[in-house]
Phi, psi and omega in degrees: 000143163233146154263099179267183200188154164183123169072034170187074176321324198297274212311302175322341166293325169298277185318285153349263155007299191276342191295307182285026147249052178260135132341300185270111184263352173310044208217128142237175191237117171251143168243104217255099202263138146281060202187206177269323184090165176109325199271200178289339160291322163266005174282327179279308149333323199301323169276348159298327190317291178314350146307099162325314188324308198219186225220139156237151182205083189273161205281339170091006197183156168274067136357252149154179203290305177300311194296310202288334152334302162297326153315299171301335177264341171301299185293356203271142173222033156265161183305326167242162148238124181252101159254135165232116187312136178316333160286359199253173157229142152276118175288176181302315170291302192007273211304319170288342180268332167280276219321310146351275218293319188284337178265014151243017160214089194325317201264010172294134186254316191201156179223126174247182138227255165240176148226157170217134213276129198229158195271192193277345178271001191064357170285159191293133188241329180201232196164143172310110212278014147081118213304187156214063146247171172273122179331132204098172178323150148235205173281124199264343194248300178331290196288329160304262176008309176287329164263017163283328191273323172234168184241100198284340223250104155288142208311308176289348191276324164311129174240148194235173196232107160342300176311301169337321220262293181304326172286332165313345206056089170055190207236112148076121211219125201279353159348306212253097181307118165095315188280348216298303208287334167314287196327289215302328184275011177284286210284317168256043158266321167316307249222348175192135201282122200298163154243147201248133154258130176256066165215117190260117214253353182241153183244107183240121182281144170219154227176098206271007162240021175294163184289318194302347167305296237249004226236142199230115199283320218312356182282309174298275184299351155249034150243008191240342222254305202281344189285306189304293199322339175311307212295322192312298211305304159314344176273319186132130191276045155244001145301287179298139187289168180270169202282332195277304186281011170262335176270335147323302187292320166283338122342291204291314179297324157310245265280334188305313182287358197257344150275325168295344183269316165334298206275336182258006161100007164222123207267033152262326186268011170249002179272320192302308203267340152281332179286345178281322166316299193276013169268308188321275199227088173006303184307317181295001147278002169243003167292128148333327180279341192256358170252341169286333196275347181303310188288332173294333180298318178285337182191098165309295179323287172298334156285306171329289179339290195292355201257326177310299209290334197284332201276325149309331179252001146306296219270351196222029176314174198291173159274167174264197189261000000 
């Protein structure tokens, strides 16, 4: 199992914690920092250390999230792997029901499930609204084909079979800026048939100091949008969408990346790319997104803003009652 981290000690004992309070106790743990190391992370780790399972290491340098990601799965020489972002959590069965569900389905590469979304105090604020799959493997071209349109997998919930990663051709690929862990779980649908769980067993953390607050995708997801269609097309066309729902997607990933460009004040590369939007699909010139990126031309700032306060009130929902 691994944790990377980087800058942000309060969590990681939450994190630590829930990995050793696994049921299933077969485990070792690496928490793996992205940084020089040496600081308040490693001072929080330090008592865990007497624990043989686990290891700490840090890289000594700022990676970013995709290497140490590849690191860690590159360093693992056990049969599964389990990465949990350092803000996340695990209930106690999570590492035992995959593992159960993967030695009685060989030929499964990862097994996932659900989560449910907890604030920076750790209580619960919402939950995952849970696949409308049937529980167990699936149609390896039904679920690619589903995960080209959405990313089904949440980060805490997978657990991969070591093998999985290689036949996939290697791990976590930093190309894809913001996006990465979608390829990779892209690339090992490809390479093997997946399981689906309906249970939700994970703490997925929100948060206004995740990268994902600050982070402007639309550039990320159409370069993600062209990476798959390559891979369907090479897969076979029971991979691959249908062409009227390829032409959706690609308008909307235009005009997304043509806000970001909007939003950061430049405005040729977001007119180019709102005009590639409305040739893809006429329609999508009349889509809200394609009228925020009209208001970013005129006022960067004010999109900027409104885009903030919107990711702020997703990430800070009511609690329920």
């Amino acid at each position: 199992m691994g944790i990377p981290t980087h800058g942000r000690p309060g969590f990681v004992t939450e994190a630590i914690e829930s990995v050793l309070g696994q049921t299933y106790q077969e485990l070792r743990l690496l928490v793996a920092e992205d940084g020089t190391g040496g600081g308040e992370i490693a001072a929080a780790v330090e008592p865990y250390l007497s624990d043989p399972r686990v290891r700490y290491e840090p890289w000594g340098e700022h990676l970013g999230a995709a290497r140490t990601m590849a690191r860690i799965v590159e360093g693992a020489s056990g049969e599964y792997v389990g990465i949990l972002h350092d803000d996340d959590r695990w209930y106690p069965e999570w590492l035992e029901r995959r593992v159960v569900f993967l030695e009685e389905h060989p030929d499964c590469g990862m097994a996932f499930g659900e989560h449910l979304d907890i604030d920076e105090t750790g209580a619960t604020v919402g939950r995952s609204r849970g696949c409308e799959l049937a529980p167990g493997p699936q149609d390896r071209g039904g679920f690619f084909r589903a995960m080209q349109r959405h990313n089904l997998i949440g980060t805490p919930t997978v657990l991969v079979r070591r093998s999985a990663y290689e036949l996939a051709g290697g791990p976590f690929d930093e190309r894809f800026e913001l996006v990465w862990d979608w390829e990779m779980m892209l690339r090992l649908a490809l390479a093997a048939p997946v399981g689906y769980l309906p249970v939700w067993d994970a703490d997925y953390r929100t948060h206004t100091h995740q990268i994902s607050a600050r982070a402007r995708r639309g550039r990320a997801y159409l370069a993600l949008f062209e990476a798959t269609g390559a891979m369907a097309k090479r897969a076979g066309p029971e991979f691959e969408l249908d062409p009227e729902k390829r032409r959706r997607m690609y308008a909307r990933h235009l005009l997304s990346a043509a806000l970001d460009e909007a939003e950061q004040g430049h405005r040729q590369a977001a007119l180019r790319l709102l005009r590639s939007g409305a040739r893809a699909r006429p329609r999508a010139a009349l889509s809200p997104v394609a009228g925020a990126v009209a208001l970013g031309l005129v006022s960067p700032r004010l999109v900027a803003a409104t885009r903030q306060r919107v990711y702020t009130k997703r990430v800070r929902p009511e609690r329920p009652a």
